[in-house]
KOLVOVO-236823 format. One record per residue: x, y, z of N, C-alpha, C, O, CB in turn. Coordinates in steps of 0.05 Angstrom, whole numbers, plus 5000, padded with zeros to 4 digits. Each point is the difference from the previous one (the first is absolute). Glycine has a CB too. Example, Ala and Ser with C-alpha at 12.3 -4.5 7.8 and 13.67 -1.06 7.14 Angstrom:
<atoms>
<atom><n_east>5264</n_east><n_north>4886</n_north><n_up>5156</n_up><ca_east>4982</ca_east><ca_north>5024</ca_north><ca_up>5000</ca_up><c_east>5018</c_east><c_north>5024</c_north><c_up>5000</c_up><o_east>5021</o_east><o_north>5000</o_north><o_up>5013</o_up><cb_east>4941</cb_east><cb_north>4977</cb_north><cb_up>5012</cb_up></atom>
<atom><n_east>5031</n_east><n_north>5044</n_north><n_up>4961</n_up><ca_east>5016</ca_east><ca_north>5024</ca_north><ca_up>5001</ca_up><c_east>4985</c_east><c_north>5022</c_north><c_up>5014</c_up><o_east>5010</o_east><o_north>5022</o_north><o_up>5004</o_up><cb_east>5014</cb_east><cb_north>4965</cb_north><cb_up>4953</cb_up></atom>
</atoms>
This chain:
<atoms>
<atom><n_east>1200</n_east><n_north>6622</n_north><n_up>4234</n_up><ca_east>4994</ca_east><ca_north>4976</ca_north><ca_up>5016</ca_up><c_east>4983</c_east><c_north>5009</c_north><c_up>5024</c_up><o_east>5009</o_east><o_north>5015</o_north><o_up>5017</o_up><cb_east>5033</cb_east><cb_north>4961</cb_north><cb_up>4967</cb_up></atom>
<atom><n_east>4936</n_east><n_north>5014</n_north><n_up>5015</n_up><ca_east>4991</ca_east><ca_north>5000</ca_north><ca_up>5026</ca_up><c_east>4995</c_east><c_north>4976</c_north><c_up>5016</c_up><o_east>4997</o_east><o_north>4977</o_north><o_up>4991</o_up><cb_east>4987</cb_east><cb_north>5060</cb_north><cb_up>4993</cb_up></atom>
<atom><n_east>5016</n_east><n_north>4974</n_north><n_up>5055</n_up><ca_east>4998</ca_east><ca_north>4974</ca_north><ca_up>5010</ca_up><c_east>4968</c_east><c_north>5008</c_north><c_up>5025</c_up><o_east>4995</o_east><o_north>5021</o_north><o_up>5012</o_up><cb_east>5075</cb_east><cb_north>4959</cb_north><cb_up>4980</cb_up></atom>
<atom><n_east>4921</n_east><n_north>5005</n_north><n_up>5007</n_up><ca_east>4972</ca_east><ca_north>4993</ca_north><ca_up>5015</ca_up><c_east>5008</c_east><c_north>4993</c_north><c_up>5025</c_up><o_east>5022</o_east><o_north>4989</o_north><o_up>5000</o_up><cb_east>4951</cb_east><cb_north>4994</cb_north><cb_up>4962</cb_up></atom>
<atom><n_east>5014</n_east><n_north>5021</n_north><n_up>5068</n_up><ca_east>4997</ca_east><ca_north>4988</ca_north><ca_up>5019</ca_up><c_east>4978</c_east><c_north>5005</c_north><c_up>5002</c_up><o_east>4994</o_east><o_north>5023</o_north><o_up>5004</o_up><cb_east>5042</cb_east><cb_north>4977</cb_north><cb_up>5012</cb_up></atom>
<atom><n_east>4934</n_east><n_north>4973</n_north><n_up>4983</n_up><ca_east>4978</ca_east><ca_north>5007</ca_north><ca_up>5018</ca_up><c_east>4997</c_east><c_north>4989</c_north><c_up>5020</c_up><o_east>5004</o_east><o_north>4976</o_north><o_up>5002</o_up><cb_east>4978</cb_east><cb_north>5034</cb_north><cb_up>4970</cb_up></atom>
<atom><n_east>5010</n_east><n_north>5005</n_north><n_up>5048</n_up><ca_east>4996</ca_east><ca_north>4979</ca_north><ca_up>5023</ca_up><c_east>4973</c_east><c_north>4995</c_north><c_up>5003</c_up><o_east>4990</o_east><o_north>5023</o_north><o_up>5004</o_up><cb_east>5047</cb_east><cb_north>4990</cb_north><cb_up>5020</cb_up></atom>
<atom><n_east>4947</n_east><n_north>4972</n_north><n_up>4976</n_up><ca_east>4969</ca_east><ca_north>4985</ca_north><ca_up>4991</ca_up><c_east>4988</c_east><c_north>4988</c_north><c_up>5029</c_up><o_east>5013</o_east><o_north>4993</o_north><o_up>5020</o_up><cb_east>5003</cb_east><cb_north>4989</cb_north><cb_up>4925</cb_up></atom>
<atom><n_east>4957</n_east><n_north>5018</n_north><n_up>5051</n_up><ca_east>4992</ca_east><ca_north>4988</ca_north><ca_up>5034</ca_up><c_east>4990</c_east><c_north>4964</c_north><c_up>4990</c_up><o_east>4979</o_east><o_north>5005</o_north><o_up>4988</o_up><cb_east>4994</cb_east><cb_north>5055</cb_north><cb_up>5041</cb_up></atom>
<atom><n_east>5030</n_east><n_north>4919</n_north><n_up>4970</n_up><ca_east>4995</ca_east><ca_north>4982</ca_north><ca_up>5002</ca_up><c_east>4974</c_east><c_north>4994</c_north><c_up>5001</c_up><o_east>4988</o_east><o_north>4998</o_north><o_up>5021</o_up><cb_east>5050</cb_east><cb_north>5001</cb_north><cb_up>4991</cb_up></atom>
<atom><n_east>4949</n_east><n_north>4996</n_north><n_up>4964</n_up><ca_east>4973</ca_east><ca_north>4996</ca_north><ca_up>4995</ca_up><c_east>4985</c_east><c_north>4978</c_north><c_up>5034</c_up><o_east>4983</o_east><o_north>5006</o_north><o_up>5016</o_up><cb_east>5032</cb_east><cb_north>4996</cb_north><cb_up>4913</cb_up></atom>
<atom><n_east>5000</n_east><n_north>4974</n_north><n_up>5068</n_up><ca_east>4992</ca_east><ca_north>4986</ca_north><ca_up>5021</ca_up><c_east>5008</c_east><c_north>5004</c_north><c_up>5022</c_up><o_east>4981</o_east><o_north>4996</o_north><o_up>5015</o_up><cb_east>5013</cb_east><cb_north>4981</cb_north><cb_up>4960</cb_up></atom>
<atom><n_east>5027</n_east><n_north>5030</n_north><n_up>5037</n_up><ca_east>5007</ca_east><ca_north>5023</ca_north><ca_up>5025</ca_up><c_east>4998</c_east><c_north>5024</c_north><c_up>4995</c_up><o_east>5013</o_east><o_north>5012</o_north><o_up>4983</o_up><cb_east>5015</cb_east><cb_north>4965</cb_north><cb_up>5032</cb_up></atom>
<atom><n_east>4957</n_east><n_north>5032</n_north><n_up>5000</n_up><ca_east>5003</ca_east><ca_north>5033</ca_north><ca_up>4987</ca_up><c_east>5027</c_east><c_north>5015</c_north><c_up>5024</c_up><o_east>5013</o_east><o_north>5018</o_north><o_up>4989</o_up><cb_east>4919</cb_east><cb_north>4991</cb_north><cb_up>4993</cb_up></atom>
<atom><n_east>5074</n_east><n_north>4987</n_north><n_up>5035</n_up><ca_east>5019</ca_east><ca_north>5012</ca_north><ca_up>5021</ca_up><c_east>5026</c_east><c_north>4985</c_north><c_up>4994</c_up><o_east>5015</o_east><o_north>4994</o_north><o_up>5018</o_up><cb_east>4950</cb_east><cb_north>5016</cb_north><cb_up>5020</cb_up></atom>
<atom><n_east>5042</n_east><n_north>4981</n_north><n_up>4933</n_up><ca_east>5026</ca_east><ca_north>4995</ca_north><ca_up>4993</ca_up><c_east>5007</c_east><c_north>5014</c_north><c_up>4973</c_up><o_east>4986</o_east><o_north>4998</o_north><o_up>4980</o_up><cb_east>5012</cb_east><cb_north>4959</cb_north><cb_up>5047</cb_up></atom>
<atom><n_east>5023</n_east><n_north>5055</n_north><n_up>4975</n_up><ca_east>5007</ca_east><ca_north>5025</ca_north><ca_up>4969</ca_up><c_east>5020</c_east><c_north>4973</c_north><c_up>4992</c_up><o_east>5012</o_east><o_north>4987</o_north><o_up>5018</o_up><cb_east>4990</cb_east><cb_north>5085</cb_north><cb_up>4998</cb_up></atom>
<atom><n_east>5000</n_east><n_north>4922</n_north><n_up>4959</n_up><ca_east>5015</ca_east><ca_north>4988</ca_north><ca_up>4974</ca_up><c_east>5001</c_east><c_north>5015</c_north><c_up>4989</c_up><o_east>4982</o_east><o_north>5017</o_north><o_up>4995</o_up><cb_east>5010</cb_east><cb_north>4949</cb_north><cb_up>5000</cb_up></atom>
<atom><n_east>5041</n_east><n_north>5034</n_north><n_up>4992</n_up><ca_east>5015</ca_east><ca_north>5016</ca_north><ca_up>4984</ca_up><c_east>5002</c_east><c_north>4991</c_north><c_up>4974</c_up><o_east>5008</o_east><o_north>4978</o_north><o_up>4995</o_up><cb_east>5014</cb_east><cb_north>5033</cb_north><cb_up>5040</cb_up></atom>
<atom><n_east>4969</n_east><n_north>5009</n_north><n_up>4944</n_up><ca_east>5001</ca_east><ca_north>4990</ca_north><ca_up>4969</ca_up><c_east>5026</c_east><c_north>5014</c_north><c_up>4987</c_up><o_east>5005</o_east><o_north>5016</o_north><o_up>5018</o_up><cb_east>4939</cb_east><cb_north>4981</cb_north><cb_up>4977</cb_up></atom>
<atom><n_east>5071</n_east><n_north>5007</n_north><n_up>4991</n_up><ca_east>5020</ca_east><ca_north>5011</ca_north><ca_up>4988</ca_up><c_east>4997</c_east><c_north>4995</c_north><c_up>4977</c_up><o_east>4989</o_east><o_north>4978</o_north><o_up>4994</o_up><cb_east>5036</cb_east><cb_north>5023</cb_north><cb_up>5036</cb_up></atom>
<atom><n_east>4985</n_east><n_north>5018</n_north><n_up>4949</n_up><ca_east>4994</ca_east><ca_north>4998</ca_north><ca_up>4969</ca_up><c_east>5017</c_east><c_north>5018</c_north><c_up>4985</c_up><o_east>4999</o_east><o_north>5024</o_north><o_up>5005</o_up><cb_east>4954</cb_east><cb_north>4964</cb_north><cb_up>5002</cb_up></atom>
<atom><n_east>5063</n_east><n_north>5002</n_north><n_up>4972</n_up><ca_east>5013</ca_east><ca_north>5017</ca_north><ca_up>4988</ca_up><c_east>4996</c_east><c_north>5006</c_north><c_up>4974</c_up><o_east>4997</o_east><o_north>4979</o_north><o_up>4987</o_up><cb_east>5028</cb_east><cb_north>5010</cb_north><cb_up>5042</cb_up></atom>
<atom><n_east>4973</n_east><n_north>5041</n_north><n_up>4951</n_up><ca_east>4995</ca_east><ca_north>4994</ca_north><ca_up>4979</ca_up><c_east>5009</c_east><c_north>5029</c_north><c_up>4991</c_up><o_east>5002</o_east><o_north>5019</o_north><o_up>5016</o_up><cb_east>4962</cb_east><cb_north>4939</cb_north><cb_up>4988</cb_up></atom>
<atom><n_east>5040</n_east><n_north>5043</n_north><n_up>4970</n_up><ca_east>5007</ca_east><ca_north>5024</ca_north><ca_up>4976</ca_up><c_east>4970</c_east><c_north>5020</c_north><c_up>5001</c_up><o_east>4978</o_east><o_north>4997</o_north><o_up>4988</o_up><cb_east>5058</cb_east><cb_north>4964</cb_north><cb_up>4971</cb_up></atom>
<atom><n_east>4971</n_east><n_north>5056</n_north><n_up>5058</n_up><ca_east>4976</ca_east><ca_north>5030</ca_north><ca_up>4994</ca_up><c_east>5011</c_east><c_north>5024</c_north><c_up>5000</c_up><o_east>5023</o_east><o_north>5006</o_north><o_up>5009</o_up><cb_east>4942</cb_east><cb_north>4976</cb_north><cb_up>5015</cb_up></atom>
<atom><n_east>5011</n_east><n_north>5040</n_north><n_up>4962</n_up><ca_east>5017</ca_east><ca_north>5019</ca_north><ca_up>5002</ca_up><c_east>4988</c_east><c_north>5027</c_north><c_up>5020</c_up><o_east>4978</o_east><o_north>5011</o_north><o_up>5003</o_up><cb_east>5041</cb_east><cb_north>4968</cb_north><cb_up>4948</cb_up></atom>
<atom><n_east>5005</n_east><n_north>5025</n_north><n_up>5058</n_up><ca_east>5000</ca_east><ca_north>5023</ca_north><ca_up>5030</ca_up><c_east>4984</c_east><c_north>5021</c_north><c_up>4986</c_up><o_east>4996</o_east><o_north>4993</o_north><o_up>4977</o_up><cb_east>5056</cb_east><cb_north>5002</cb_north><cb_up>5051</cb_up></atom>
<atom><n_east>4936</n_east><n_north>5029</n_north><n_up>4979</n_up><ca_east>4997</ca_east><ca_north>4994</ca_north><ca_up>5030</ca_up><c_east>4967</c_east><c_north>4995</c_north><c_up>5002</c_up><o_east>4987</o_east><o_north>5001</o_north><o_up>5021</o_up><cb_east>5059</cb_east><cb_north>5031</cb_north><cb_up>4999</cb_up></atom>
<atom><n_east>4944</n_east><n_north>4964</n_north><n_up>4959</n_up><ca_east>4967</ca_east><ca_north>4995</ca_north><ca_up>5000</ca_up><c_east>5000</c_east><c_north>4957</c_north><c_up>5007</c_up><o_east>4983</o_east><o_north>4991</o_north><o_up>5015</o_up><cb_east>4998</cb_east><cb_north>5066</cb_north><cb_up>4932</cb_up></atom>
<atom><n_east>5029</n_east><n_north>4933</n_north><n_up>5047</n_up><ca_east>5011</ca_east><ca_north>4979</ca_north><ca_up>5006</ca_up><c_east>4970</c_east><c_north>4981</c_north><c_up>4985</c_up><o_east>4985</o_east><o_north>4988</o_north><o_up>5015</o_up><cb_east>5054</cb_east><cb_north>5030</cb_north><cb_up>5036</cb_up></atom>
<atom><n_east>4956</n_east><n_north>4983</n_north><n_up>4920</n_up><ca_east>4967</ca_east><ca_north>4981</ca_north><ca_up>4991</ca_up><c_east>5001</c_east><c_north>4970</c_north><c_up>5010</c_up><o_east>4981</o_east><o_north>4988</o_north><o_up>5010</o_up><cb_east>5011</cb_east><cb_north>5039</cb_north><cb_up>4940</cb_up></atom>
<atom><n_east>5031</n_east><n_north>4965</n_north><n_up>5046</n_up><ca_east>4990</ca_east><ca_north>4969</ca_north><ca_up>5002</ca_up><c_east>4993</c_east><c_north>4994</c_north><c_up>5027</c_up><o_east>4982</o_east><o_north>4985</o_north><o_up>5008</o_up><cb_east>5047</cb_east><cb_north>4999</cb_north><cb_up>4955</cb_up></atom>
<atom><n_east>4995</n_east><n_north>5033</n_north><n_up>5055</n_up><ca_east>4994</ca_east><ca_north>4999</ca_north><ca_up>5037</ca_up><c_east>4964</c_east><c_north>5001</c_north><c_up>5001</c_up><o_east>4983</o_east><o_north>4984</o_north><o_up>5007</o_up><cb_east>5069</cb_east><cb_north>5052</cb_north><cb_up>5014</cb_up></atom>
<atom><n_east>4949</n_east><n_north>4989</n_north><n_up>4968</n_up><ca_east>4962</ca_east><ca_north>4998</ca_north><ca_up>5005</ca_up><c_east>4981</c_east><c_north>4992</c_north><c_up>4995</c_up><o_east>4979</o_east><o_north>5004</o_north><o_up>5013</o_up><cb_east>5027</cb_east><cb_north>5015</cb_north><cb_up>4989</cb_up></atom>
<atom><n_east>4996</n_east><n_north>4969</n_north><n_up>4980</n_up><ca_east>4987</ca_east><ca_north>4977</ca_north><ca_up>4983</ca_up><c_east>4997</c_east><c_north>4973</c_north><c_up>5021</c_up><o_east>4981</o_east><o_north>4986</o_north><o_up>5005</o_up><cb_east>5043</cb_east><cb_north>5033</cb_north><cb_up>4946</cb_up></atom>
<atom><n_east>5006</n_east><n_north>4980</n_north><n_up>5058</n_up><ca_east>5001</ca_east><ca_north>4970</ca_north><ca_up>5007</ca_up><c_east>4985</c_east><c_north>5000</c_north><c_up>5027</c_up><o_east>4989</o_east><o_north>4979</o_north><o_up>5007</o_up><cb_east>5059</cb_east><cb_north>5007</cb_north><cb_up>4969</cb_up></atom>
<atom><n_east>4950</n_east><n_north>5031</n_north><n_up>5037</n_up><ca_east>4990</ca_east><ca_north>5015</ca_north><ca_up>5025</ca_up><c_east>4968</c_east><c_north>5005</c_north><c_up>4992</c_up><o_east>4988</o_east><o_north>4995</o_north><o_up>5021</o_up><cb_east>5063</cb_east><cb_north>5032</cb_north><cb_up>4992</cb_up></atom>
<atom><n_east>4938</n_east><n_north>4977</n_north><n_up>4977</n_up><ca_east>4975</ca_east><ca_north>5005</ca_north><ca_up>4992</ca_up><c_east>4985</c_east><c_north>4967</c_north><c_up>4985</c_up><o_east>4977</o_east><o_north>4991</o_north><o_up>5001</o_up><cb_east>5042</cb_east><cb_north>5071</cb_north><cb_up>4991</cb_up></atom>
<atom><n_east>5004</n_east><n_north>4929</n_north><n_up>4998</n_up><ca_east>4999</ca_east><ca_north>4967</ca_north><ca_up>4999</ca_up><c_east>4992</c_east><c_north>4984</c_north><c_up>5031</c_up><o_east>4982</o_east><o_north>4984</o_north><o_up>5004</o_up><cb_east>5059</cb_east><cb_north>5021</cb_north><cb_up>4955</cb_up></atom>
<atom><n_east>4982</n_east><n_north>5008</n_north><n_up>5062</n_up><ca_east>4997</ca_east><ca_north>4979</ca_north><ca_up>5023</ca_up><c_east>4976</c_east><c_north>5005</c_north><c_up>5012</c_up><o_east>4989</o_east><o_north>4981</o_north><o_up>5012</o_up><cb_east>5058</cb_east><cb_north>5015</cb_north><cb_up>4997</cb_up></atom>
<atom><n_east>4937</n_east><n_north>5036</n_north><n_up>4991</n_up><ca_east>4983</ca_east><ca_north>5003</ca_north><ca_up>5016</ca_up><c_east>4972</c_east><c_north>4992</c_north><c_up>4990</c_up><o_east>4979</o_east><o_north>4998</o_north><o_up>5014</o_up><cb_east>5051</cb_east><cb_north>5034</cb_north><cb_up>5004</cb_up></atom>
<atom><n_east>4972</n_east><n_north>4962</n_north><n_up>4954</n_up><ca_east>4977</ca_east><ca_north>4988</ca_north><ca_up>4985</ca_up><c_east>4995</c_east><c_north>4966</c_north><c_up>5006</c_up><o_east>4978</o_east><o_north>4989</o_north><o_up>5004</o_up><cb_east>5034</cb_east><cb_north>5049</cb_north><cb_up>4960</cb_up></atom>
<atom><n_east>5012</n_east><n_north>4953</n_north><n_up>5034</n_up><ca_east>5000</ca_east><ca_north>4980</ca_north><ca_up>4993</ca_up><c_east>5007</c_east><c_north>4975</c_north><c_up>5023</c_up><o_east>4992</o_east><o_north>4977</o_north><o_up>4999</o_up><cb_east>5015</cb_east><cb_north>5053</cb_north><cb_up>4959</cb_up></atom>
<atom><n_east>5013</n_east><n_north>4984</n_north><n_up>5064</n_up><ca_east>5003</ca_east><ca_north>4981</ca_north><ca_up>5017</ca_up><c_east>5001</c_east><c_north>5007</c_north><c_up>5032</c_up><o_east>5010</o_east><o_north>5020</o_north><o_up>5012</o_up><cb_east>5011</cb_east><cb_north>4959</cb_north><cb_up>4947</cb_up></atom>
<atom><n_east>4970</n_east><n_north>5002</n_north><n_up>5049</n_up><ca_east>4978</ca_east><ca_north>5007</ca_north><ca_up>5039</ca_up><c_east>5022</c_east><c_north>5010</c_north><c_up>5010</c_up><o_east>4994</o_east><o_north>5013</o_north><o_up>5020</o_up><cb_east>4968</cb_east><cb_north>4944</cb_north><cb_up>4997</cb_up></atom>
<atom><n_east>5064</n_east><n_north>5043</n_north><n_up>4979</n_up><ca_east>5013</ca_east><ca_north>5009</ca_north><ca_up>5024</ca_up><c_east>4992</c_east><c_north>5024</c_north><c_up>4988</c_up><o_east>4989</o_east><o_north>5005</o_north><o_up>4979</o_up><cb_east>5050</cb_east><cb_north>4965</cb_north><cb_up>5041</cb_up></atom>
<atom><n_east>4972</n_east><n_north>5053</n_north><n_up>5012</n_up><ca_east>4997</ca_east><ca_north>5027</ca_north><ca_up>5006</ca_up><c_east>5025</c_east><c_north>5003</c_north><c_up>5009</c_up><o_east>5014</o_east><o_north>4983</o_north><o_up>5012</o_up><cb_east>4939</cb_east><cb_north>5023</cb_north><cb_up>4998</cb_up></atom>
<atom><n_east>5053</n_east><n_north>5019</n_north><n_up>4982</n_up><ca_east>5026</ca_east><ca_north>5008</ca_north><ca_up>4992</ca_up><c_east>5000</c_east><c_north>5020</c_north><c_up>5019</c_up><o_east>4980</o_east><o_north>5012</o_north><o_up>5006</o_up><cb_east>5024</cb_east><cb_north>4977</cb_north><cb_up>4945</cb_up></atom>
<atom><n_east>5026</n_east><n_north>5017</n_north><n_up>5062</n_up><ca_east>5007</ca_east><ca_north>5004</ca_north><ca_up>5023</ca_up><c_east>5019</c_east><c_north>5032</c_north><c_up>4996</c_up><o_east>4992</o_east><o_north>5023</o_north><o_up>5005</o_up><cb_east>5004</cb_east><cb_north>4916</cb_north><cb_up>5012</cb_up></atom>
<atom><n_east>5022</n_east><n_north>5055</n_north><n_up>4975</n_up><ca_east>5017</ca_east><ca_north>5021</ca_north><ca_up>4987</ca_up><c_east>5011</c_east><c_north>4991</c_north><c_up>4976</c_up><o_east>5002</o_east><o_north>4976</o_north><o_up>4998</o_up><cb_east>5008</cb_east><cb_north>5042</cb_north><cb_up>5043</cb_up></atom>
<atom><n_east>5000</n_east><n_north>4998</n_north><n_up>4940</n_up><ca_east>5019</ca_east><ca_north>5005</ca_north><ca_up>4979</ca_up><c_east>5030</c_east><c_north>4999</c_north><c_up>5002</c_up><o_east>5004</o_east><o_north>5002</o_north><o_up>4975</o_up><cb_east>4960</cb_east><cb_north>5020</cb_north><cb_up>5014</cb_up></atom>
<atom><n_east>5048</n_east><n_north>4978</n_north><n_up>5017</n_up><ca_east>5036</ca_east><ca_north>5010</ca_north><ca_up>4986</ca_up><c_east>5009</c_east><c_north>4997</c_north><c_up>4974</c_up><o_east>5000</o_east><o_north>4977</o_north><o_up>4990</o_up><cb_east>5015</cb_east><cb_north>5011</cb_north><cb_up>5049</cb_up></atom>
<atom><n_east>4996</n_east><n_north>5040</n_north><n_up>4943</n_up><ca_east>5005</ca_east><ca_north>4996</ca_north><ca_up>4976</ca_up><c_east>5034</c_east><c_north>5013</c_north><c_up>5003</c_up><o_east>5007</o_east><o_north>5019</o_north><o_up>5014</o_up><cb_east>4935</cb_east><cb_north>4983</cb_north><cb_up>4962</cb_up></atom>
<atom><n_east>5071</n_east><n_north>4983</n_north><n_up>5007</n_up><ca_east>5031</ca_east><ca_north>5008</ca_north><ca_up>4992</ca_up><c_east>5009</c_east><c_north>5007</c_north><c_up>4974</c_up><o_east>5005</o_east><o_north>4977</o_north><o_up>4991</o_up><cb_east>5003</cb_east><cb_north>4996</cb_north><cb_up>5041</cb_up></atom>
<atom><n_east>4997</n_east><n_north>5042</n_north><n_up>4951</n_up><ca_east>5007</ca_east><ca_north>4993</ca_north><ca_up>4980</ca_up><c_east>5026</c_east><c_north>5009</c_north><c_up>4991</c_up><o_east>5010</o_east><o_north>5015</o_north><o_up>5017</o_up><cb_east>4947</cb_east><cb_north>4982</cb_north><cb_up>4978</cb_up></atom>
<atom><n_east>5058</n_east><n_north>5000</n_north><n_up>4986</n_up><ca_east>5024</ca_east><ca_north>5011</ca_north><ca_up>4982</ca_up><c_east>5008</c_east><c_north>4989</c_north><c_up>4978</c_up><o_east>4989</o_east><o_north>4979</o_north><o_up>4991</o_up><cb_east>5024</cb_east><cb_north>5033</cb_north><cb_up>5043</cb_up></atom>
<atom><n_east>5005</n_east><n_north>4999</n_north><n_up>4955</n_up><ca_east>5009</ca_east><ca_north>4987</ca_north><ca_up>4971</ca_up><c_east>5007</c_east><c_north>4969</c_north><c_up>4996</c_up><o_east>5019</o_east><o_north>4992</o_north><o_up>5013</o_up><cb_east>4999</cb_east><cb_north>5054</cb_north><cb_up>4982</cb_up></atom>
<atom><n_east>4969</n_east><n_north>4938</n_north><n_up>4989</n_up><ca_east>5011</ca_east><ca_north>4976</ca_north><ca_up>5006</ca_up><c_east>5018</c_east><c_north>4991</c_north><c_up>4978</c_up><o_east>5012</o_east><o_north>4980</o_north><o_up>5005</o_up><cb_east>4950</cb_east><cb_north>5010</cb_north><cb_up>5023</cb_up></atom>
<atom><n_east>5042</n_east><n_north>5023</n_north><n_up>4946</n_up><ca_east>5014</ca_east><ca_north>5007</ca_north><ca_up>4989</ca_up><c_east>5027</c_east><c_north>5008</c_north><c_up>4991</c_up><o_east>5012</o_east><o_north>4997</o_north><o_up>4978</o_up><cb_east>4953</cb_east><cb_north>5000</cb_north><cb_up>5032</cb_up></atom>
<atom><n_east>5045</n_east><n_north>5020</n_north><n_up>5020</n_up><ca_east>5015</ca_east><ca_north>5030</ca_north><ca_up>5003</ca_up><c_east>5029</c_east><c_north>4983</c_north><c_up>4991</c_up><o_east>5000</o_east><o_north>4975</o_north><o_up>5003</o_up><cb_east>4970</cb_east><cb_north>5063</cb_north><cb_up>5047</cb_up></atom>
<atom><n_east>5056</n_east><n_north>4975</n_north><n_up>4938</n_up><ca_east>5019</ca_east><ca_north>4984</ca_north><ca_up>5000</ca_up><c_east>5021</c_east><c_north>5002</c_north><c_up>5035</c_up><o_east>5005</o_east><o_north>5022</o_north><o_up>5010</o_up><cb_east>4989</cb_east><cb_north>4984</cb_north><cb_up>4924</cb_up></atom>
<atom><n_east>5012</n_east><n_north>4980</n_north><n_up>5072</n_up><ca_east>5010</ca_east><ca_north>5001</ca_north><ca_up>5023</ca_up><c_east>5017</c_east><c_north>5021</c_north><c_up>5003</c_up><o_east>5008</o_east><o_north>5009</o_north><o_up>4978</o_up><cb_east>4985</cb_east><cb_north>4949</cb_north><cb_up>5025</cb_up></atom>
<atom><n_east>5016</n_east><n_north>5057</n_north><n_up>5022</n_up><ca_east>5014</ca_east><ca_north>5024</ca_north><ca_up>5006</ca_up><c_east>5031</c_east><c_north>4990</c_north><c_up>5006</c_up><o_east>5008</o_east><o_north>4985</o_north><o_up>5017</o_up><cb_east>4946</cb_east><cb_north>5040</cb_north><cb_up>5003</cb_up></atom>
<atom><n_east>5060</n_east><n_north>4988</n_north><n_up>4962</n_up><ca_east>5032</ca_east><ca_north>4988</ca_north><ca_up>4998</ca_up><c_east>5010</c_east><c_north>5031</c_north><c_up>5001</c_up><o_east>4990</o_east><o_north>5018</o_north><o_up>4988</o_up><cb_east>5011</cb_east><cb_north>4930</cb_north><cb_up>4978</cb_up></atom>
<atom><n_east>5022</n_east><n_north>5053</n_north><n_up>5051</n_up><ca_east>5013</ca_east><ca_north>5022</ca_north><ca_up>5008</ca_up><c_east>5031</c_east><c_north>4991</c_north><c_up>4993</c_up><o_east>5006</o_east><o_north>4977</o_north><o_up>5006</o_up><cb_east>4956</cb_east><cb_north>5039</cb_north><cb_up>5032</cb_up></atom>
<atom><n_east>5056</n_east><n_north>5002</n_north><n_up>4951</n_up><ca_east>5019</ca_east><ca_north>4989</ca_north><ca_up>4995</ca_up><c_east>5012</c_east><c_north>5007</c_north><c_up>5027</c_up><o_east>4989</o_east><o_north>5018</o_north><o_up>5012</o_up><cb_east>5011</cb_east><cb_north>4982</cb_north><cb_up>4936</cb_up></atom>
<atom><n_east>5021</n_east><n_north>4988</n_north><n_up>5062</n_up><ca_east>5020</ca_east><ca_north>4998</ca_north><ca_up>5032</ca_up><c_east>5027</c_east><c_north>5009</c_north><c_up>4987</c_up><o_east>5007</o_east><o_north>4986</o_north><o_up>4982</o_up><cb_east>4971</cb_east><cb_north>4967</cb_north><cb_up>5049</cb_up></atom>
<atom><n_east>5039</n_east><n_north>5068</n_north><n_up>4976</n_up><ca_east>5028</ca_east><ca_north>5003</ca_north><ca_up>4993</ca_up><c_east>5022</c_east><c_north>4994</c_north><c_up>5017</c_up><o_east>5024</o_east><o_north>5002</o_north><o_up>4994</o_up><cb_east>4958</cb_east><cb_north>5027</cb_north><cb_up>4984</cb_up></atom>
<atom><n_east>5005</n_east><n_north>4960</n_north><n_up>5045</n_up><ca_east>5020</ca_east><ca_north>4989</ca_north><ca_up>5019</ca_up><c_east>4984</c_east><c_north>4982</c_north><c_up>5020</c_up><o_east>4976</o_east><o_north>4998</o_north><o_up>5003</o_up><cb_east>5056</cb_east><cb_north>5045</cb_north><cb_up>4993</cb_up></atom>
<atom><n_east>4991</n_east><n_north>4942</n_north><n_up>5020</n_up><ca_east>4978</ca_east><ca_north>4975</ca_north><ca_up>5023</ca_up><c_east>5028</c_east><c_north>5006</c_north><c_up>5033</c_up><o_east>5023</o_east><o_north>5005</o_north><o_up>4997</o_up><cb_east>4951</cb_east><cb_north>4932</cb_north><cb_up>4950</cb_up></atom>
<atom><n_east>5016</n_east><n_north>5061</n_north><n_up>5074</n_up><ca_east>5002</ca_east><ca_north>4993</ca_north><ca_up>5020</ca_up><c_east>5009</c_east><c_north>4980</c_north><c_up>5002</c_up><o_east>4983</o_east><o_north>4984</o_north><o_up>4992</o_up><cb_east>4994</cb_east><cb_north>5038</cb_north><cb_up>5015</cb_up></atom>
<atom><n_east>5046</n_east><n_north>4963</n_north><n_up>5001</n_up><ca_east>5006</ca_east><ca_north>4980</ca_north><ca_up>5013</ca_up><c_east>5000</c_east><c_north>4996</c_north><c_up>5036</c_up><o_east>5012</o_east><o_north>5017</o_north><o_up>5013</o_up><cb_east>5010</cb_east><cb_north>4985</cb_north><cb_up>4939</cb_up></atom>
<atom><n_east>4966</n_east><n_north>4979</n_north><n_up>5060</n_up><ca_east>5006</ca_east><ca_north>5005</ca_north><ca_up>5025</ca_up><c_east>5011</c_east><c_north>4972</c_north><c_up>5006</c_up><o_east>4994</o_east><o_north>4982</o_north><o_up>4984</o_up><cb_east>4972</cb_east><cb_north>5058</cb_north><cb_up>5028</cb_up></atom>
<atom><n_east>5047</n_east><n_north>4955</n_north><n_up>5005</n_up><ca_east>5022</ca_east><ca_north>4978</ca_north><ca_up>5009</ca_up><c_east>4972</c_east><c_north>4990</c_north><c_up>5034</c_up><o_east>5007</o_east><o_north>4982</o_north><o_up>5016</o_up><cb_east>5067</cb_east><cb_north>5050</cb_north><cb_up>4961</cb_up></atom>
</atoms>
């Protein structure tokens, strides 16, 4: 899973950054579709792009279960 933060300059204000976010199935660590879609925005649409942030991890994974052999009670 990956997750997108761009922060973009506002075609008609340029001194205001809007935040895009986007989530989607790629794979680490060459990341194609990220670059694609990125090579999409700069082709294709007037905003100008400010910075990047990328996150990714398993979106998949089965959750982390630990067995407990004893509990704390506190009063």
């Amino acid at each position: 899973m990956l997750t997108v933060e761009i922060l973009y300059y506002m075609p008609d204000h340029p001194r205001f950054l809007q935040t895009y976010l986007w989530q989607t199935l790629d794979e680490a660590p060459k990341f194609p579709r990220l670059h694609r879609f990125l090579n999409f925005w700069r082709e294709e649409i007037d905003a100008v792009i400010h910075s990047v942030r990328v996150a990714h991890g398993e979106p998949l994974a089965p959750p982390a279960w630990r067995k407990v052999d004893g509990y704390i009670q506190r009063h």
